[in-house]
py3Dmol code that shows the C-alpha trace and the ligand (Angstrom):
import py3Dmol

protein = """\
ATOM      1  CA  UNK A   1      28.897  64.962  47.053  1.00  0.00           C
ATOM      2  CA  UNK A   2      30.364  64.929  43.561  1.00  0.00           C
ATOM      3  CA  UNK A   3      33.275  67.639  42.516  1.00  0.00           C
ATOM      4  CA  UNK A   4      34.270  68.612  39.870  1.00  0.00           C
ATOM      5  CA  UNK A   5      37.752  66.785  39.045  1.00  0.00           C
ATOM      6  CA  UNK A   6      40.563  69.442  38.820  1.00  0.00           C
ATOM      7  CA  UNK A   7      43.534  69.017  36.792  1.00  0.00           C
ATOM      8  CA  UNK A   8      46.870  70.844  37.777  1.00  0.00           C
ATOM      9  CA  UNK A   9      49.590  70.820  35.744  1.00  0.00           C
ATOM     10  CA  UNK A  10      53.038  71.824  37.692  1.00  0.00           C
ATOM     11  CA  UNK A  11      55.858  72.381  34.727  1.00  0.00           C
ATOM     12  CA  UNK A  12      58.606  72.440  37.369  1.00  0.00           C
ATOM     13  CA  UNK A  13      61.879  74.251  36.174  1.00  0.00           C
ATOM     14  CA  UNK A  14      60.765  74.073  32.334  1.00  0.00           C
ATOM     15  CA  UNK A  15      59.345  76.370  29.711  1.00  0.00           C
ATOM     16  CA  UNK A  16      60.187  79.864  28.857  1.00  0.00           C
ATOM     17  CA  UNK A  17      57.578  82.971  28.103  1.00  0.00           C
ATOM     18  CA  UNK A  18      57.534  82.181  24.299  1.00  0.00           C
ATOM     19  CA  UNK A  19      57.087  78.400  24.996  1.00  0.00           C
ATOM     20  CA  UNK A  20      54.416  79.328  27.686  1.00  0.00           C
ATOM     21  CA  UNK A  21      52.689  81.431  25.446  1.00  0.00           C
ATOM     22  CA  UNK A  22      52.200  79.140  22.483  1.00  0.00           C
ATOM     23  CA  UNK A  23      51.545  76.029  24.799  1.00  0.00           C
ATOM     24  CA  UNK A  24      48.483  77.732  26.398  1.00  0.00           C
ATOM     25  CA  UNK A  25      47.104  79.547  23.191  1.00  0.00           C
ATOM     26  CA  UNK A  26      46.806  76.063  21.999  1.00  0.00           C
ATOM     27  CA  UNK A  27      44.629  74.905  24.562  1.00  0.00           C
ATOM     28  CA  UNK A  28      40.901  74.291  23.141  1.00  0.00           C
ATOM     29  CA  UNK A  29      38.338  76.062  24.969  1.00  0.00           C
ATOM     30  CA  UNK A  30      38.007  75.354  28.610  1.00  0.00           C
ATOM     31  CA  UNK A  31      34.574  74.221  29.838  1.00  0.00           C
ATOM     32  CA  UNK A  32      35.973  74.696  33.463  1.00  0.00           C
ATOM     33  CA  UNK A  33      38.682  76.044  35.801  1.00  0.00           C
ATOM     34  CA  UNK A  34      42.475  73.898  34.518  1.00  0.00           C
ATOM     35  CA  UNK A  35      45.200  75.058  36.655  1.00  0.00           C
ATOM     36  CA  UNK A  36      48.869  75.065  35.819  1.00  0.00           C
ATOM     37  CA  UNK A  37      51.873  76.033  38.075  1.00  0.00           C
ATOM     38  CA  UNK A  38      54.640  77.553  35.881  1.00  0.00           C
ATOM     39  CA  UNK A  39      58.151  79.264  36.134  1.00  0.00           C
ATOM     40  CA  UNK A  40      57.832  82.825  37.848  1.00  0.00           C
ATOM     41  CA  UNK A  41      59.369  84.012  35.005  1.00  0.00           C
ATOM     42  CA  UNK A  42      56.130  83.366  32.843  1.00  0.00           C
ATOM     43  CA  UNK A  43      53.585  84.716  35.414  1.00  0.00           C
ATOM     44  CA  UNK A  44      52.595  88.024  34.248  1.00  0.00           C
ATOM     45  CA  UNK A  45      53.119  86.677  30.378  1.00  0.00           C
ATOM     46  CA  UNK A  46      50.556  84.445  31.053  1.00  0.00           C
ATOM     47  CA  UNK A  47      47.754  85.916  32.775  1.00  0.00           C
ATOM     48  CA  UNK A  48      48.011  88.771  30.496  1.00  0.00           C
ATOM     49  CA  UNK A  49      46.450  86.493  27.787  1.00  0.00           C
ATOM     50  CA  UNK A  50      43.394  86.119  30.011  1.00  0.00           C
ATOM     51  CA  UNK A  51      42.848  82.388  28.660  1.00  0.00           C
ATOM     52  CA  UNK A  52      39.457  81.975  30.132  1.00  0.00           C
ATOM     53  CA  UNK A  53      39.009  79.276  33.057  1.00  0.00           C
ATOM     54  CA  UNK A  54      42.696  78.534  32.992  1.00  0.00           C
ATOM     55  CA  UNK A  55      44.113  79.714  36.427  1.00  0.00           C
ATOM     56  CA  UNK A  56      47.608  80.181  36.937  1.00  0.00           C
ATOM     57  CA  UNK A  57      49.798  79.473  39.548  1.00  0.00           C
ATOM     58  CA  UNK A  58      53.811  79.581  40.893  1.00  0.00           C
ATOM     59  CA  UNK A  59      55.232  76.726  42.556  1.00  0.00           C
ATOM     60  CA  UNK A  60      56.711  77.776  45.589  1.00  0.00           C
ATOM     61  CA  UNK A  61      56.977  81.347  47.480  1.00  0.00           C
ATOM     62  CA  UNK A  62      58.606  82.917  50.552  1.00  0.00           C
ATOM     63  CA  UNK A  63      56.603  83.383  53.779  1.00  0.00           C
ATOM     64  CA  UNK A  64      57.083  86.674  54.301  1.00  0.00           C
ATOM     65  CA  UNK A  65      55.243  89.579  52.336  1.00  0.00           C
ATOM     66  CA  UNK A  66      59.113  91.667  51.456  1.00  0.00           C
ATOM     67  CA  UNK A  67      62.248  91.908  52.991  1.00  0.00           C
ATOM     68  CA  UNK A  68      66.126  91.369  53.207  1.00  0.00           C
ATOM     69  CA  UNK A  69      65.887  87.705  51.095  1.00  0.00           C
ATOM     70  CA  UNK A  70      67.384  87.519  48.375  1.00  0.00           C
ATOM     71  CA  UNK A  71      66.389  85.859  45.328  1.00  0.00           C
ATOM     72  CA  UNK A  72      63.012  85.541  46.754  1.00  0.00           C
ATOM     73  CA  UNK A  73      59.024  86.036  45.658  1.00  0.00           C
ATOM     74  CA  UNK A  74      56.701  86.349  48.558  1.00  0.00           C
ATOM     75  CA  UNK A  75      52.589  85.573  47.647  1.00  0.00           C
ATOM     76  CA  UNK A  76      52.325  89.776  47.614  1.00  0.00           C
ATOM     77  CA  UNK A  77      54.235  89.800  44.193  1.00  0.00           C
ATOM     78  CA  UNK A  78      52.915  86.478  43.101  1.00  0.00           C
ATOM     79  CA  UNK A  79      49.267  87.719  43.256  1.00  0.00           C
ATOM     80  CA  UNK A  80      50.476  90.916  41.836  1.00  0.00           C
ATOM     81  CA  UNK A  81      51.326  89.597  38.599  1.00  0.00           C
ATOM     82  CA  UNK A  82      48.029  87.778  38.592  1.00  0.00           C
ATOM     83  CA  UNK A  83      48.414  84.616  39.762  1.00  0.00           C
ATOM     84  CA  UNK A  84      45.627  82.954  41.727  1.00  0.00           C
ATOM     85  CA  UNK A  85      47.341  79.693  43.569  1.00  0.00           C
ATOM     86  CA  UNK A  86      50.515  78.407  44.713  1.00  0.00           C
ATOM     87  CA  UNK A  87      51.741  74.734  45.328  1.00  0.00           C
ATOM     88  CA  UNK A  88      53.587  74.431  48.514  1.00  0.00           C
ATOM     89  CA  UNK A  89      55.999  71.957  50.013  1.00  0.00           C
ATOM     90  CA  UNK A  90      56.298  69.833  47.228  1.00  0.00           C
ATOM     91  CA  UNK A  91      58.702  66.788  48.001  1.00  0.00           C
ATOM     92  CA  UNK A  92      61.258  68.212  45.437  1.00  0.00           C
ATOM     93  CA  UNK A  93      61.574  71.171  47.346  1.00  0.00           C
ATOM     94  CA  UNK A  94      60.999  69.284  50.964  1.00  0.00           C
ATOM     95  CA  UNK A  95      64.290  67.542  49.520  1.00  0.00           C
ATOM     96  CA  UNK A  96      66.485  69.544  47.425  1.00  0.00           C
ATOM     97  CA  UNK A  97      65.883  72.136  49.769  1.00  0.00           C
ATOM     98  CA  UNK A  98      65.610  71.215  53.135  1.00  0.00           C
ATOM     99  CA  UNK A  99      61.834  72.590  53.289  1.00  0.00           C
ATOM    100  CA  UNK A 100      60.081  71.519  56.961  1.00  0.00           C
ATOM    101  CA  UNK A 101      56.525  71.652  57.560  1.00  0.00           C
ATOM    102  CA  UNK A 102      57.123  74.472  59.844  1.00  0.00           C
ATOM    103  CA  UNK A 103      58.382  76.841  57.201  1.00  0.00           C
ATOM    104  CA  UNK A 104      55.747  75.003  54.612  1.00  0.00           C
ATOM    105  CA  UNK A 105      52.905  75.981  57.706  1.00  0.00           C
ATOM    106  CA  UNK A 106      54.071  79.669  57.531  1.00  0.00           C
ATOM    107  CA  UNK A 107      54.294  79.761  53.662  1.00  0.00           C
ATOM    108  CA  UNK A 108      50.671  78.457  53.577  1.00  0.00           C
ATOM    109  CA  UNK A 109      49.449  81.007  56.531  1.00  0.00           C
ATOM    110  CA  UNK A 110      51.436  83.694  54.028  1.00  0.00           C
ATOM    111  CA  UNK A 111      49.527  82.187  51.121  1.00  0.00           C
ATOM    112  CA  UNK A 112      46.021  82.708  52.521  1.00  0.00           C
ATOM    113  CA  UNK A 113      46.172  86.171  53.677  1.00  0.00           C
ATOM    114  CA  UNK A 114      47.478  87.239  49.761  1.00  0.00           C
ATOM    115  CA  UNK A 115      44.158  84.934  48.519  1.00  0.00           C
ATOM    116  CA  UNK A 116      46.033  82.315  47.059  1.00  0.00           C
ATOM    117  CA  UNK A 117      44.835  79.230  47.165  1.00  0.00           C
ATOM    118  CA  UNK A 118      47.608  77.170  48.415  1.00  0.00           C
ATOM    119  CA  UNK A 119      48.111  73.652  47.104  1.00  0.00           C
ATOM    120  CA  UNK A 120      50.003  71.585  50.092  1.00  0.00           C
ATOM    121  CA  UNK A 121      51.980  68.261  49.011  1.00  0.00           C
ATOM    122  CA  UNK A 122      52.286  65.397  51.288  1.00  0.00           C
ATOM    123  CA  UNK A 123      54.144  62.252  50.695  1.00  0.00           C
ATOM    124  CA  UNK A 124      55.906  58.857  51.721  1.00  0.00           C
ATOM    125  CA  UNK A 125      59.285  57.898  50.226  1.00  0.00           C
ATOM    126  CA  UNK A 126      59.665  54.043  49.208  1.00  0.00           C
ATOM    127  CA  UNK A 127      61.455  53.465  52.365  1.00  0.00           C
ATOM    128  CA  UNK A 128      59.204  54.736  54.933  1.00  0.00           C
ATOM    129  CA  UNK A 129      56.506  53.132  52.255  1.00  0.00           C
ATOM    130  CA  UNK A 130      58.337  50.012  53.195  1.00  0.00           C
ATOM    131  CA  UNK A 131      58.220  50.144  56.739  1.00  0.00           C
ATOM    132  CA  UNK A 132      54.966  50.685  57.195  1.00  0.00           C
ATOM    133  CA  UNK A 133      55.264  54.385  58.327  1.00  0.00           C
ATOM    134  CA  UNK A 134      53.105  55.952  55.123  1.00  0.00           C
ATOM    135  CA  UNK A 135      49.892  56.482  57.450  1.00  0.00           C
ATOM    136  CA  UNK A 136      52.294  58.261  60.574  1.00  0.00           C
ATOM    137  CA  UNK A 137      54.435  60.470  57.819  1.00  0.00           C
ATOM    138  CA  UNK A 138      51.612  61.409  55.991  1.00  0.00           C
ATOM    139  CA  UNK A 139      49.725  62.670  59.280  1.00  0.00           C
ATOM    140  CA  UNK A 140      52.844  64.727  60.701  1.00  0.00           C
ATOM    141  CA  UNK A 141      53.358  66.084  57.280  1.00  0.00           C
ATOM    142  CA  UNK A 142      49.568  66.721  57.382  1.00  0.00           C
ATOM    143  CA  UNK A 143      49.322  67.879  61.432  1.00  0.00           C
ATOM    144  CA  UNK A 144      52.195  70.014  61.448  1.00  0.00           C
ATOM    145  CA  UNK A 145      52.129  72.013  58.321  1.00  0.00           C
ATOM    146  CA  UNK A 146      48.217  72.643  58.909  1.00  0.00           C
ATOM    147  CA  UNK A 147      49.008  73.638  62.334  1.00  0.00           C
ATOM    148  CA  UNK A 148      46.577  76.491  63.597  1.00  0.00           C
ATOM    149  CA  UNK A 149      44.939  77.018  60.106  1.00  0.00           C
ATOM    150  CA  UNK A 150      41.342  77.655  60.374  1.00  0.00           C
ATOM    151  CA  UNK A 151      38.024  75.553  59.097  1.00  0.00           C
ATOM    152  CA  UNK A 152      37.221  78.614  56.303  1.00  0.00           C
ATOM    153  CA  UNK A 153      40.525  78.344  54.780  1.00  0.00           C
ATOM    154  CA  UNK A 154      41.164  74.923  54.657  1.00  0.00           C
ATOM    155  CA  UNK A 155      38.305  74.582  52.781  1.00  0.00           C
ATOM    156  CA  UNK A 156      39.291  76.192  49.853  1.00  0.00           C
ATOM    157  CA  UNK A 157      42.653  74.450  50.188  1.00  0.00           C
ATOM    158  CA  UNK A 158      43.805  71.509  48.016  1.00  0.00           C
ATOM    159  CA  UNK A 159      46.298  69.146  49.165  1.00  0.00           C
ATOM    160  CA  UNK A 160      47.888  66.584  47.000  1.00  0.00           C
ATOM    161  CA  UNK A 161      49.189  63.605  48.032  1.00  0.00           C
ATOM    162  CA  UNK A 162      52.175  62.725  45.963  1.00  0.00           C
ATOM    163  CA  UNK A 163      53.984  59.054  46.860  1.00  0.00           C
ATOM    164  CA  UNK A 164      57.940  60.285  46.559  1.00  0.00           C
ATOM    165  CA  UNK A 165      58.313  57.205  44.660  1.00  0.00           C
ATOM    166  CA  UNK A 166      56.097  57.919  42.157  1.00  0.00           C
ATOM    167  CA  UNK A 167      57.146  61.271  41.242  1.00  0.00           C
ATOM    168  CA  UNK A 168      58.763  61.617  37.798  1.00  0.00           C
ATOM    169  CA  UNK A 169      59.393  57.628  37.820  1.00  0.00           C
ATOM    170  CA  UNK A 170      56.776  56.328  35.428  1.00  0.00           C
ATOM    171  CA  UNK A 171      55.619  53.869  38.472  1.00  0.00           C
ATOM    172  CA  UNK A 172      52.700  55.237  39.812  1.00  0.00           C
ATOM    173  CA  UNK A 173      50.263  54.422  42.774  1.00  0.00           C
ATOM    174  CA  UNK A 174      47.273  51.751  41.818  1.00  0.00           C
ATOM    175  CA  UNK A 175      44.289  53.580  41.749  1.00  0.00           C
ATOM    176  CA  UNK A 176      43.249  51.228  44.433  1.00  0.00           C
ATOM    177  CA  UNK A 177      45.969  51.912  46.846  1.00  0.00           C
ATOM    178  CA  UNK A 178      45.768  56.030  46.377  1.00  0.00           C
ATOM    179  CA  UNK A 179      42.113  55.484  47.204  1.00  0.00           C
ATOM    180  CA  UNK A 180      43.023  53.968  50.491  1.00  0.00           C
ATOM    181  CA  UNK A 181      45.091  56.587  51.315  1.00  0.00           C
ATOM    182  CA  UNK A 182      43.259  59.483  50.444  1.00  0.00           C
ATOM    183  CA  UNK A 183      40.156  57.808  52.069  1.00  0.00           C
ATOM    184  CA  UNK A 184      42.799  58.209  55.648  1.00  0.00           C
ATOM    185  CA  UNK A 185      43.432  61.262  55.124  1.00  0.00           C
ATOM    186  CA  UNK A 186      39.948  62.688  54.632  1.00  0.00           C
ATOM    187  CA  UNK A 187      39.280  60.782  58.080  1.00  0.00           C
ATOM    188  CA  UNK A 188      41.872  62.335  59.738  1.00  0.00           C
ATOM    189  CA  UNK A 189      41.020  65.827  58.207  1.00  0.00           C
ATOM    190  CA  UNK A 190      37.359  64.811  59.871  1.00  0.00           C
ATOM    191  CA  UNK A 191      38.612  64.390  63.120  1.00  0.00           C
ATOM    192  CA  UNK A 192      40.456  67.566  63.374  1.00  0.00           C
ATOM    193  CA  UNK A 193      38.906  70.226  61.635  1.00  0.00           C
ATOM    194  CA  UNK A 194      35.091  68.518  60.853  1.00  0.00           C
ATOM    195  CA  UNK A 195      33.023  66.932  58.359  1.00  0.00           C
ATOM    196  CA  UNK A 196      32.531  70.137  56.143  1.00  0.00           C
ATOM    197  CA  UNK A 197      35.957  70.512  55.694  1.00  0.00           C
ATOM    198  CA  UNK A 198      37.099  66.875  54.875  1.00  0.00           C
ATOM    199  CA  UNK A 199      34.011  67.266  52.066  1.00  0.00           C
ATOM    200  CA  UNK A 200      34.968  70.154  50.947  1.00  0.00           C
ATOM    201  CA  UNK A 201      38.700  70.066  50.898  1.00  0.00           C
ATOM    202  CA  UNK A 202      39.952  69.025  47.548  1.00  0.00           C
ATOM    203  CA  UNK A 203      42.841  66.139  47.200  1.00  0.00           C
ATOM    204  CA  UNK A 204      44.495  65.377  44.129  1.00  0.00           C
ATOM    205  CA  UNK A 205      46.749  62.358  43.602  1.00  0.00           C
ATOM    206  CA  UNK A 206      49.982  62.921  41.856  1.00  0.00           C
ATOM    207  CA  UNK A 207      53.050  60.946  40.283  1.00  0.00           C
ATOM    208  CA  UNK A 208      53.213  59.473  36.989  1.00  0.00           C
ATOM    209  CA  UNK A 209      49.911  60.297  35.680  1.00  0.00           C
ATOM    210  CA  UNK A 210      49.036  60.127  32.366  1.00  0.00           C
ATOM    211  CA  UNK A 211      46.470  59.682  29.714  1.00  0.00           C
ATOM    212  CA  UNK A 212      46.635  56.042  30.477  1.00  0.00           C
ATOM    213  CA  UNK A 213      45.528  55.709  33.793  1.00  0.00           C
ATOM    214  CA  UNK A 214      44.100  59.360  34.843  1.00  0.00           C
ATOM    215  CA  UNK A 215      40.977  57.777  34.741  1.00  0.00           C
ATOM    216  CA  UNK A 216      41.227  55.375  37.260  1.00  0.00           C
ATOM    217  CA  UNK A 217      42.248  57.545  39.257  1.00  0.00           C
ATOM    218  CA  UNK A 218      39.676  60.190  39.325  1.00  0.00           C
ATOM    219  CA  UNK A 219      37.068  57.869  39.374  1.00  0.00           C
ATOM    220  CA  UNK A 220      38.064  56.918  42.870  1.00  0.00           C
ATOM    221  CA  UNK A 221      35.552  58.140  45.499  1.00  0.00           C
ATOM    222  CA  UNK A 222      38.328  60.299  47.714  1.00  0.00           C
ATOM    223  CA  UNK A 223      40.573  61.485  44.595  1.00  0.00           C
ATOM    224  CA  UNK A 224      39.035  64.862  43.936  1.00  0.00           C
ATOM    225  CA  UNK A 225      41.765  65.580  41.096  1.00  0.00           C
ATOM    226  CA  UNK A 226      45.402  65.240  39.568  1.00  0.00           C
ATOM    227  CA  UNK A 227      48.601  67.025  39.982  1.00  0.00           C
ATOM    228  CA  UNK A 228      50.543  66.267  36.662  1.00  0.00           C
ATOM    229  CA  UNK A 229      54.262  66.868  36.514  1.00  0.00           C
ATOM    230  CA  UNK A 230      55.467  65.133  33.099  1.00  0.00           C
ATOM    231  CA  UNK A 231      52.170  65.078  30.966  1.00  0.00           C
ATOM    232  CA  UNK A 232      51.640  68.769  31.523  1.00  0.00           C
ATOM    233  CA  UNK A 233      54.635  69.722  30.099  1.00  0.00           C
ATOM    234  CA  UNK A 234      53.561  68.856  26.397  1.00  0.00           C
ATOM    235  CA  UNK A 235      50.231  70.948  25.235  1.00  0.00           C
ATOM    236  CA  UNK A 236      48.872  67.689  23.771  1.00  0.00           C
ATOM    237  CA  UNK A 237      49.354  65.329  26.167  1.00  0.00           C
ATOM    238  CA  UNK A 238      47.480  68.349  28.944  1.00  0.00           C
ATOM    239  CA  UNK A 239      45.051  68.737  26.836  1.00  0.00           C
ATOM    240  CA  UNK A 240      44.434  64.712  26.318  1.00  0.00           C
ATOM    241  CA  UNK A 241      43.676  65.066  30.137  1.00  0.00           C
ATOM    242  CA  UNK A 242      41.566  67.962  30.373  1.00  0.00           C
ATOM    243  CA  UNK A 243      39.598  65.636  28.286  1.00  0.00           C
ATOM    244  CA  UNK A 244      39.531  62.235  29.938  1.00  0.00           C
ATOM    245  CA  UNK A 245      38.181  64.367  32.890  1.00  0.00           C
ATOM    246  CA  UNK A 246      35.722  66.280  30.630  1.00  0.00           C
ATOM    247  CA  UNK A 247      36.873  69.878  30.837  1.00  0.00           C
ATOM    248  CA  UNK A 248      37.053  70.085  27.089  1.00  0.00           C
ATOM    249  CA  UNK A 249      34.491  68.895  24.491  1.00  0.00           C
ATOM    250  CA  UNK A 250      35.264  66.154  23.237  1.00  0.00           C
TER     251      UNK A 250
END
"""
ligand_1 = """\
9
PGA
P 55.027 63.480 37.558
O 55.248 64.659 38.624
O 53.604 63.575 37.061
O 56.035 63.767 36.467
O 55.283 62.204 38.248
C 54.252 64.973 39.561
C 54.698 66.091 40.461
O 55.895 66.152 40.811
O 53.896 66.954 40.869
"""
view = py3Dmol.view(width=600, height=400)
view.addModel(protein, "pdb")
view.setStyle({"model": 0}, {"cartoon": {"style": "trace"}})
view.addModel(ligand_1, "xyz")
view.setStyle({"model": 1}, {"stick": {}})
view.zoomTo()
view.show()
């Protein structure tokens, strides 16, 4: 079955409203769904505009729908302020922030009650990379923060799979070598939750893509789409993608 590719954009800690508001009025006409995850703080600024087909999204949340944390956003507020999907244990925050799958599990549970469509990240670091442990990472990562999530939701899920190494470092995967590793994943998605879901799940690749070598990468049987960290942050550059992939006339 074909898809069509998806492009996400995740700006990180960058942009303010004004800056969000004149990147995505610059976008040409979408000819289907682009997705970009952008500061809280530029939310409700941006889905006001109604850009059509351009769905925005936050990049992290709390698990639980209110309560006594502060300085946090559960999905409840996030969906409030319009936003329509949420990336989830990305490695920066698995990192900087001591995020475990169980937490990421309960974020994504949290997610999919408030109908956003969560977006989970999975990845190796160089070392485990190294010692032959991508495969057994990647399926605990997988395993444990999927844990007791049904067939119907994960459907609708993405996951990306995002080699630490590759993050931010200009060094990205070969094409070739994400294929292989997206192609074990969708078998392992087979064997626990079915062939439905493993065809209809989406997974992106991300780290380091650009105009350069998005192509490659999408045209890869088991890479359904991109996540894009550093050529999303520059209108041009997104837009260059949306149109490798053809989701802008060219
Ligand atoms: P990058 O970031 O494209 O700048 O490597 C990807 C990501 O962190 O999602």
């Amino acid at each position: 079955m074909s898809k069509e590719i998806r492009v996400v954009g995740n700006w990180k800690m960058n942009k303010k409203v004004g800056e969000t508001l004149s990147f995505i009025q610059s976008l040409p006409p979408l000819l289907k769904v682009a997705y970009l995850a952008i500061p809280y703080t530029a939310i409700y600024a941006a889905c006001a505009q109604k850009i059509p087909l351009l769905a925005i999204g936050a990049q992290n949340m709390h698990d639980d729908p209110f309560g006594p944390y502060t300085g946090e956003i559960s999905g409840e507020m996030l969906r409030d302020i319009g936003a329509e999907f949420v990336i989830l244990g990305h490695s920066e925050r698995r990192h900087y922030f001591n995020e475990t799958n169980d937490f990421i599990n309960r974020k994504i549970k949290h997610a999919l009650v408030t109908n956003l469509v969560p977006i989970l990240c999975i990845g190796e670091t160089a070392l485990e990379r190294d010692n032959n442990q991508t495969l057994e990472v990647l399926t605990k990562q997988l395993s444990e923060s999927l844990f007791e999530i049904e067939s119907a939701h994960l459907e609708a899920m993405m996951i990306a799979y995002e080699p630490v190494w590759a993050i931010g470092t200009g060094k990205p995967a070969t094409a070739q070598m994400a294929q292989k590793t997206h192609f074990e994943l969708r078998k392992l998605i087979n064997q626990q939750w079915g062939p439905q879901v493993a065809e209809k799940i989406y997974i992106l690749y991300g780290g380091s893509i650009s105009a350069d070598n998005i192509a490659d990468f999408v045209k890869q049987p088991d890479i359904d789409g991109v996540l894009v960290g550093g050529a999303s942050l520059n209108s041009a550059s997104f837009t260059q993608l949306l149109q490798i992939v053809g989701n802008i006339k060219t």
